[in-house]
N, C-alpha and C positions, 0 to 999 in steps of 0.2 A: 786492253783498250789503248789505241793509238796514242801518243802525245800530239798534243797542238801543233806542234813542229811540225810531225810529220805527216800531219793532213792539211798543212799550208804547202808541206815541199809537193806532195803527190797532185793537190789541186793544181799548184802553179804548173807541174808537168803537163796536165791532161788540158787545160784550160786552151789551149789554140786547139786542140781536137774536139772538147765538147759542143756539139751542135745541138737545135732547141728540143731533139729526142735523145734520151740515152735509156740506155737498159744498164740496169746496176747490177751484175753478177757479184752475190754476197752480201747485200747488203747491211746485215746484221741491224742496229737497230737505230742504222741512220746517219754517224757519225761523220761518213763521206756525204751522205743523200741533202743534209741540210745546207751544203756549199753549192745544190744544184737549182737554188729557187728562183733563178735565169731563167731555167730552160720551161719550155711550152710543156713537157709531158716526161716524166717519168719514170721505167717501169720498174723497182725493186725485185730481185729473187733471192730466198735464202731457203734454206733447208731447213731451219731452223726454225716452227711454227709460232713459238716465243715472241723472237724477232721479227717476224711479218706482224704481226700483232702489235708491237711498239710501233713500228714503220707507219703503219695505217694509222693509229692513232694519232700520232705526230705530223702528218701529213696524207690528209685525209682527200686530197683531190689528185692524188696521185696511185695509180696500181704497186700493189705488192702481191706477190704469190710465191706460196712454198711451191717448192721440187725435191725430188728425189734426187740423189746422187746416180748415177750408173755407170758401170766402165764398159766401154767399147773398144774392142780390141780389132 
């Protein structure tokens, strides 16, 4: 689990870049996702069916979906 620190430094990074949609690649079980409740919409993905599960419950007017991993070469 990230420190507070460094989902303050990461937010302050992305924060001129986030616009009122973002796509959260990863999002595990939120950790980043709860600094987004700005934005109009949403969309969480993780791989990890666990995590989409928390995500949704914690934030339930916003989309989460698992995915597959794949490699393309």
């Amino acid at each position: 689990m990230p420190s507070a620190m460094a989902e303050v430094s990461v937010l302050g990074m992305a924060e001129a870049e986030i616009g009122s949609r973002v796509i959260e690649i990863g999002c595990g079980t939120g950790n980043f996702t709860k600094h987004l409740k700005g934005c109009e919409h949403v969309c969480g993905l993780d791989i990890v069916d666990g995590c989409v599960a928390s995500s949704r419950a914690a934030f339930a007017s916003w989309a989460f979906r698992s995915f597959s991993a794949v490699m393309v070469y």
